[in-house]
N, C-alpha and C positions, 0 to 999 in steps of 0.2 A: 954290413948293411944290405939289408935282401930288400930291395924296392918292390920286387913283387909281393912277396910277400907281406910288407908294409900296407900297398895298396890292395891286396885282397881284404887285411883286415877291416881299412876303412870304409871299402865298400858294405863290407858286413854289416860293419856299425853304424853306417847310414841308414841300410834299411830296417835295422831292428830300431833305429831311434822311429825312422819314417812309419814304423807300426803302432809305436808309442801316440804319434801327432795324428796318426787318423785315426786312433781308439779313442783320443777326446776332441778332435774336429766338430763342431755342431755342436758338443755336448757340456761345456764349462757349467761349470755352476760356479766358480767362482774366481775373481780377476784380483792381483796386486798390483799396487803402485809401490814403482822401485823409487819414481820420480812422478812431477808432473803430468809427464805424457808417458813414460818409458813401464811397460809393462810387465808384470811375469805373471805367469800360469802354473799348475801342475806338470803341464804337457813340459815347459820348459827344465821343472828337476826332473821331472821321469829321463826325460830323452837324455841328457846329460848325464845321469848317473848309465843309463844302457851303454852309452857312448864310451863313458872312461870305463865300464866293467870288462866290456868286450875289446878292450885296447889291453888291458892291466892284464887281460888271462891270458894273454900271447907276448906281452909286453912289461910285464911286471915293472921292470926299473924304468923304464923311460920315464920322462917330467911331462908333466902335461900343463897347459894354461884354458882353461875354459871360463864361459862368460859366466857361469853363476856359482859354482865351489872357487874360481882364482886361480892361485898356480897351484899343483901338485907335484912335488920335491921328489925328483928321481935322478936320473943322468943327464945333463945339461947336453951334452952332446945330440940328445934325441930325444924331440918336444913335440908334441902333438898341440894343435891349437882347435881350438872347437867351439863353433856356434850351435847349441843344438835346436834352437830354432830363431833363424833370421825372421824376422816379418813375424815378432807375434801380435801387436796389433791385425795385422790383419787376421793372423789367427782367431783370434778374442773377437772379433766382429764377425768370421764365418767368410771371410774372403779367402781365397785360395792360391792365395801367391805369397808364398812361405818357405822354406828351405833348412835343409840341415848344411851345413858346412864345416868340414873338418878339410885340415892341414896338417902335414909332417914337415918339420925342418931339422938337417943334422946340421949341427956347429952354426948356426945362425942361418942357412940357406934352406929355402925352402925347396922342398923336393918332391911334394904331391900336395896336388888339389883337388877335392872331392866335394863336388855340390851335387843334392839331390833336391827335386821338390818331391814331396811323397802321395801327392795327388796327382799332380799327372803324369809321375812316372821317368821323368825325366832327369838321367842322373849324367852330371857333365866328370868329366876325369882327364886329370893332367900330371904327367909324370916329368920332370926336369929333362927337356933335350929330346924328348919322344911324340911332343906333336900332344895336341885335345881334341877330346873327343866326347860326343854325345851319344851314348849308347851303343857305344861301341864303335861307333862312325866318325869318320877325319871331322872336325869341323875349321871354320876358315873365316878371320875376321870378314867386313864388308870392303866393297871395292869403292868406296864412293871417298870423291878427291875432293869436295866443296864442301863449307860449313852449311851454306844456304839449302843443299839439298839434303841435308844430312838428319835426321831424329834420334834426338838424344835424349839422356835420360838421367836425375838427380836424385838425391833425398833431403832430406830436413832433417836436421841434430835436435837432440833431444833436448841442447841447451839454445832453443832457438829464439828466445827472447833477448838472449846477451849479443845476437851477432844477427837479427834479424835485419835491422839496416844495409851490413855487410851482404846477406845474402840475397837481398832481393834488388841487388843492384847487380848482382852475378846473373840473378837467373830473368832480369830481364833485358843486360844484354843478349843474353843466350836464344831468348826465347825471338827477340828481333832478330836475331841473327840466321837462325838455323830453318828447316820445315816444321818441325815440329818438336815438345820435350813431352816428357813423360815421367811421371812419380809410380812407382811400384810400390815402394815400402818394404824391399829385400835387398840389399844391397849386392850381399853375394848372386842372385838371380841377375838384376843389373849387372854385374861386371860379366856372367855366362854369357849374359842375352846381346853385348859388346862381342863375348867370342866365337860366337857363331852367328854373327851378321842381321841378330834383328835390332840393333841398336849400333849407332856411327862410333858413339861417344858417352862417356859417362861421369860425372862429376859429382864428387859429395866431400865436405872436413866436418872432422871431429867423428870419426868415425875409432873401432876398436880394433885389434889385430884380428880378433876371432871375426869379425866382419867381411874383413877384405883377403888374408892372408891364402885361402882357398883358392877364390875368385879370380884376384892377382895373376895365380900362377897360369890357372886357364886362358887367360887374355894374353898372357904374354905366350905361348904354347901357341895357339890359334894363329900367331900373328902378327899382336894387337903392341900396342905401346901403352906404357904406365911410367906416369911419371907424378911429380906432388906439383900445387901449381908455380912452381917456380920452374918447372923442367927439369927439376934434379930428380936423381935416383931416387926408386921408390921403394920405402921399405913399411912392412906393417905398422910398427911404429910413428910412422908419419901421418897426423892427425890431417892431410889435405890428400887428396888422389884425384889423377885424372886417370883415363884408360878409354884409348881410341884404335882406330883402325889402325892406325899411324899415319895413316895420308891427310885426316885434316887435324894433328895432335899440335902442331903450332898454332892454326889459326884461331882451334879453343882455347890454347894458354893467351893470347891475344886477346880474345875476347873476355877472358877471367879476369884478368888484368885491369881492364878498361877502367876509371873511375873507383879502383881502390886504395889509389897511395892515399890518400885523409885516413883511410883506417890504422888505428894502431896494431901492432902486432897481438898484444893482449886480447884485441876482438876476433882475431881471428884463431886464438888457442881454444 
């Protein structure tokens, strides 16, 4: 297993996806509904298909799981996971806080995290044991030890009428709690923007591995703490995540907590 070489590819495949999302940036003519609210574009099979083509021609056997073809059957041992593009709502409306997100895990661990936004150029990378960085530069969660002075930042599940009650009893302990929250609509951009200190803390469930599985690794690299809201260990798989500086990651599971035993387990899947 060459990690560098792993991670040169996914950088590659970042930015050739990231040429893809700013060739139809501005330009949609036309939007699908997967769901309700959950969206797909062109931009999102273009970039996806660049992503797995440019993995497979250096990578033939590896498996891969991406959010719109599913899994692709190769060696289990070495799985590529891939968002090709976080935040396509904003996409689709011309906002610019969007991202590609690719992960490599061998034997269930993951071992690089690559977030790119492809507009403003900022591409975040995290190799297992070797520290994250933003363009090449250390980056380093924040230092702030209070919830109250702290800004954080959430998203909204696409199944948000089933566990809306649930959720707006989370986010407004949080929001009495803390300085400030904040919604982006990227999830992997939120867990970067945790590991390089412009966000304390970050909270979302019901989220997917190609969402977080990047992101994850960067925050924990930086610094930062990740755990699910019970404080147990965090793995993509787990439809709940927290990811904070570490200095106030109890007093947000505290606060997540607050007024949720009446909820059944079912509302929170």
């Amino acid at each position: 297993m060459d990690l560098e070489e792993i991670k040169n590819t996914a950088i590659r495949a970042a930015y050739k996806a990231g040429e893809v999302l700013r060739k139809h940036f501005g330009h949609l003519e036309r939007v699908e509904k997967k769901g309700a609210i959950d969206l797909l574009t062109i931009a999102d099979i273009e970039s996806e298909k660049t992503i797995i083509a440019t993995i497979k021609e250096r990578f033939p056997d590896h498996s891969l799981v991406a959010e719109e073809s599913g899994g692709i059957h190769g060696d289990q041992d070495h799985c590529w996971i891939i968002d090709p593009l976080d935040g396509t709502t904003n996409f689709a409306h011309g906002l610019a806080l969007f991202s590609v997100s690719i992960a490599y895990s061998f034997r269930g661990q993951v071992k690089l995290g690559i977030v790119l936004n492809p507009v403003s150029g900022e591409l975040f990378t995290a190799v297992k044991g070797t520290g994250a960085k933003l363009n090449g530069r250390d980056i380093k969660v924040s230092g702030c030890p209070k919830i109250d002075d702290s800004l954080l930042v959430t998203g909204f599940p696409y199944n948000l009428p089933s566990v809306l009650e649930e959720l707006m009893v989370r986010f407004k302990n949080c929001l009495l709690a803390a300085q400030g929250i904040r919604r982006l609509g990227s999830a992997a951009l939120d867990l970067c923007f945790v590991a390089c200190g412009r966000f304390d803390g970050f909270w979302e469930q019901n989220l997917k591995p190609w969402d977080t599985a990047a992101g994850w690794l960067v925050v924990e690299e930086a610094g930062g703490k990740v755990t699910d809201f019970d404080g147990g260990t965090y793995s993509p798989e787990k439809n709940q995540i927290i990811a904070t500086n570490g200095l106030i990651h109890d007093q947000l599971l505290s606060i997540l907590k607050k007024g949720i035993s009446g909820f059944s387990d079912k509302e929170s899947l």
